[in-house]
C-alpha positions in Angstrom: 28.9 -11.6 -56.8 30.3 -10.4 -53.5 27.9 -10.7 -50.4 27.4 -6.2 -49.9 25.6 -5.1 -46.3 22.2 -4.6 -46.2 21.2 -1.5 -46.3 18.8 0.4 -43.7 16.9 3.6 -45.5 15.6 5.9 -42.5 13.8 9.0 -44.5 12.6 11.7 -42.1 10.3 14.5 -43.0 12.0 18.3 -42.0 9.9 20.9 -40.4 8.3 20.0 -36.5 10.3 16.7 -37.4 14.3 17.4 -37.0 13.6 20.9 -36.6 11.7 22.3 -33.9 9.2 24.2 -36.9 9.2 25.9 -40.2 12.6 25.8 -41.5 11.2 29.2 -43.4 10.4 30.6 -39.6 14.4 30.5 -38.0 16.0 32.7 -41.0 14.2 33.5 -44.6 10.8 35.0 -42.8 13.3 37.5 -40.0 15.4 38.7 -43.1 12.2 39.8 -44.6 11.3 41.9 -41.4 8.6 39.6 -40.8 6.9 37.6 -38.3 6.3 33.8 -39.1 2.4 34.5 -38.5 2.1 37.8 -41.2 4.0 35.7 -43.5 2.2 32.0 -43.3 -1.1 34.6 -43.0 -0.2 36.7 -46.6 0.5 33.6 -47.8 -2.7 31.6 -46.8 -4.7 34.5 -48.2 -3.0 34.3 -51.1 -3.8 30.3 -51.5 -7.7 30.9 -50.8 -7.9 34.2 -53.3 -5.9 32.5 -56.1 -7.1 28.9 -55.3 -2.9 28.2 -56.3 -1.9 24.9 -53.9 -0.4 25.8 -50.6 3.3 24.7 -51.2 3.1 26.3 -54.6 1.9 29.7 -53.1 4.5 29.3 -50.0 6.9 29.4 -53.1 5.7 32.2 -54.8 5.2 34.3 -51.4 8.9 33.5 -50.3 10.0 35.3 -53.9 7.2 37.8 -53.8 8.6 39.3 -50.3 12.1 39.1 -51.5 11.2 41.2 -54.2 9.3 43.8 -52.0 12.1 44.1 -49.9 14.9 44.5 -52.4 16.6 41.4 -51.6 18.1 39.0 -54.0 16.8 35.6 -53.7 19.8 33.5 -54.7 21.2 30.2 -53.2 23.5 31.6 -51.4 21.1 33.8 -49.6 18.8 30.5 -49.0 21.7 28.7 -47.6 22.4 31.2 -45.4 18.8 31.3 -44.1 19.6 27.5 -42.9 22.1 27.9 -40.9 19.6 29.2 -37.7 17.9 26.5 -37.6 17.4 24.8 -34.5 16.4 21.1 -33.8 15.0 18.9 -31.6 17.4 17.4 -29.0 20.0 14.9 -29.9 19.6 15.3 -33.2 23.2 16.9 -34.2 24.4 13.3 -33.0 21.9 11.1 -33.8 23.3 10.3 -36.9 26.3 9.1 -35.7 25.5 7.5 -33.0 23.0 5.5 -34.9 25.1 4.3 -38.0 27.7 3.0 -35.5 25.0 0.8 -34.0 23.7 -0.5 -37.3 27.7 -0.9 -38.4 28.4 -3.1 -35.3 25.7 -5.3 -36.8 27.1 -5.2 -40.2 24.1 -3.0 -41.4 24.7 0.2 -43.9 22.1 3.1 -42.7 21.3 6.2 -45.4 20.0 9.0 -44.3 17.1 10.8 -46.5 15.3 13.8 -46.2 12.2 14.3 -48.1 10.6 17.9 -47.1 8.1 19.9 -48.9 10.4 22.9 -47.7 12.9 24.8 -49.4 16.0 22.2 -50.5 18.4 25.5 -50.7 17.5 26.2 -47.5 18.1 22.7 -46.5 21.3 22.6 -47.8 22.9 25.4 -45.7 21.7 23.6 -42.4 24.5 22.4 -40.0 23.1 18.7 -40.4 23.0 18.6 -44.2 26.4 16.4 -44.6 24.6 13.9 -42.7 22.3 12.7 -45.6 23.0 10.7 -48.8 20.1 13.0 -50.8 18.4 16.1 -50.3 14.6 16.3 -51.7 12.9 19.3 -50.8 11.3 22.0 -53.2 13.8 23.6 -55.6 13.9 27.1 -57.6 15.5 27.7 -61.0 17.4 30.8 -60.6 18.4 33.3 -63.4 21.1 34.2 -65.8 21.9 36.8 -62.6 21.3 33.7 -59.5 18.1 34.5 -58.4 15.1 31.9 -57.9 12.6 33.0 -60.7 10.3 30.1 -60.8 9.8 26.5 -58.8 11.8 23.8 -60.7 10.2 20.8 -57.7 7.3 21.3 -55.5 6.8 18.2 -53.2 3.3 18.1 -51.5 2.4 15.4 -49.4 1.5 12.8 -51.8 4.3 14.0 -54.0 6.5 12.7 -51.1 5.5 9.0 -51.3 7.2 8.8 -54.7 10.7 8.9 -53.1 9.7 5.8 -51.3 9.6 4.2 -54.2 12.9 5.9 -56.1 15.0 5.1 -53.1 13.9 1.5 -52.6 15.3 0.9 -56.3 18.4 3.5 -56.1 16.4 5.8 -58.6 17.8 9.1 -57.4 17.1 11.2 -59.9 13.8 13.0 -59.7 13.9 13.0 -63.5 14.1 9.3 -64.3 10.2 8.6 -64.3 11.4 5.7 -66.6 13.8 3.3 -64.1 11.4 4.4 -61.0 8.6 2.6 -62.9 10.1 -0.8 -64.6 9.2 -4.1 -62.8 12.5 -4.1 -60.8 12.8 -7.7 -58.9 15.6 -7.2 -56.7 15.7 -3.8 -54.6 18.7 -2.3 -53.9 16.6 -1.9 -50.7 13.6 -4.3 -49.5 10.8 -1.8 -48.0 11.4 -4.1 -45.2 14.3 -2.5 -44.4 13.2 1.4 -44.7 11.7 3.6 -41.8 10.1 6.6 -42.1 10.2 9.1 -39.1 7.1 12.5 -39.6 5.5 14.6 -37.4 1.8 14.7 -38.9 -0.7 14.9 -40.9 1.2 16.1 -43.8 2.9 12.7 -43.1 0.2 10.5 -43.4 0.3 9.0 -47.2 4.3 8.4 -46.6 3.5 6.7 -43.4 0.9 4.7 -45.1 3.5 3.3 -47.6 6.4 2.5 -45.5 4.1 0.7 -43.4 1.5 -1.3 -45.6 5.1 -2.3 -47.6 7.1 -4.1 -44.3 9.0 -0.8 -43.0 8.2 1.0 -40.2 6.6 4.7 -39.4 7.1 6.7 -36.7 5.1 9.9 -35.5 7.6 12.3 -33.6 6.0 14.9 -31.2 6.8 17.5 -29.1 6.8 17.0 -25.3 3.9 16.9 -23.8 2.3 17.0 -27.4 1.0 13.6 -28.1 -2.7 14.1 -29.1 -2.1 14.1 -32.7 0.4 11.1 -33.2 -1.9 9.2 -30.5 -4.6 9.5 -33.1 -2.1 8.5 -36.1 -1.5 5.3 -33.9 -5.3 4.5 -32.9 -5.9 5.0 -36.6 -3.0 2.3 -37.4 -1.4 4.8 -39.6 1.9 4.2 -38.0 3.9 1.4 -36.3 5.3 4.1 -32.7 4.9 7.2 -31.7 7.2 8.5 -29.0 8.7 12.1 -28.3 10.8 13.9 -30.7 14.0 13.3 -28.5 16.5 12.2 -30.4 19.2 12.1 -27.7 21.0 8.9 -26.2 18.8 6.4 -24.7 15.9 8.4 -25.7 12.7 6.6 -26.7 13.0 7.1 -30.3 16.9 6.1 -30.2 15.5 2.8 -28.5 12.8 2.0 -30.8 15.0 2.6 -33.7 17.7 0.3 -32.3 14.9 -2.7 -32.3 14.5 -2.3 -35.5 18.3 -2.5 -36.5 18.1 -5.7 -34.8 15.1 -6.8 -36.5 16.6 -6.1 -40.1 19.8 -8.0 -38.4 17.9 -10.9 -37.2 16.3 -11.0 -40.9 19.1 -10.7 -43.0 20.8 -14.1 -41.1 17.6 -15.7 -41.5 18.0 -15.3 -45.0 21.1 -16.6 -45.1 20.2 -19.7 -43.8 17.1 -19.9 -46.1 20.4 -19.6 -48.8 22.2 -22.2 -47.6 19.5 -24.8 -46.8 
């Protein structure tokens, strides 16, 4: 069997992540004729009276309001709701700048998001081409396109799963079987996955990745560090640094040490290989 590169699986959490907040806040809540705080405020209310869980009611709010207003709900509209979205710097080239880095060291990086926002929204983003999958909260939509009903909700500890379905090149959020056989050789080692989040939210993920041999990191706005500082004290995660994403950055910096790591242990295995 032919020797293959090993493969480097960074997964990144979306909103106050890569983008600078809500995904929901740059287009969807505007085209309702909203503000972000009336909407995330109807929609809290509607959590607390109903006692339906928060990423379930955010679902159920987005179609509500679409409704009132007389607008149809359909992927295109979604897609189109991604395309405001703005990010945190750098992170338009990240992507390239950092598989050329892990290529030069004959490393294979793939690119995940896994986001308990809206995957339709997701999709319509200028940075969506960048990632091998897409797992975010999905709709079923109609005989006439529009969303009628959540077909995935990820919550927080919904996320960790994809830890797990990525590490064995179980992509398909349907395949409960594959993701839980005994599998004894991972298409990728959780040594050799990182998992980049902003908070809280993040926590169980950043648990995993780390406990398992990969590496978390807690982004943060400038000047914002209180809450990944407590994620670190906590040993929750392995750095925390701004969520700069540009060259020579912090974050590009860390994230280069730890292509060379996954380098230095592949050749090390080699030579375990040969004796």
């Amino acid at each position: 069997m032919p020797n293959r590169k090993p493969i480097c699986a960074i997964l990144y959490d979306f909103d106050s992540t890569l983008a600078t907040t809500d995904m929901q806040n740059f287009g969807f809540i505007p085209r309702m004729g909203m503000t972000p705080a009336e909407f995330w405020a109807r929609t809290g209310e509607f959590s607390k009276k109903t006692g339906c869980e928060k990423i379930l009611s955010y679902l159920f709010m987005m179609n509500e309001v679409a409704r009132e207003k007389g607008i149809k709900m359909d992927k295109a509209f979604l897609a189109d709701c991604g395309k405001d979205i703005k990010f945190f710097p750098g992170v338009t080239t990240w992507f390239s700048r950092i598989n050329q880095y892990a290529a030069e060291r004959g490393i294979l990086v793939e690119h995940y998001i896994v986001s308990s926002g809206n995957k339709e929204i997701l999709e319509g983003c200028s940075i969506a081409k960048e990632f091998k999958e897409i797992y975010g909260c999905e709709y079923i939509f109609d005989e006439n396109g529009e969303a009628v009903w959540p077909k995935f909700a990820i919550n927080y500890t919904q996320k960790t799963q994809y830890f797990f379905r990525i590490s064995k090149g179980v992509e398909n959020q349907n395949d409960d079987d594959s993701v839980n056989e005994k599998t004894p050789v991972r298409r990728i080692p959780y040594s050799n996955m990182v998992y980049i989040g902003d908070g809280l939210t993040d926590v169980p993920s950043m648990i995993i990745v780390k406990s398992n041999g990969g590496k978390s990191i807690a982004v943060y706005p400038r000047g914002k560090e209180e809450k990944a500082g407590t994620l670190q004290a906590d040993g929750r995660i392995n750095y925390a640094c701004v969520a700069d994403y540009s060259k020579d950055s912090s974050l590009e910096k860390i994230m280069k040490l730890i292509l060379q790591g996954i380098e230095i242990n592949e050749s090390l295995k080699v030579h375990e290989n040969n004796g």
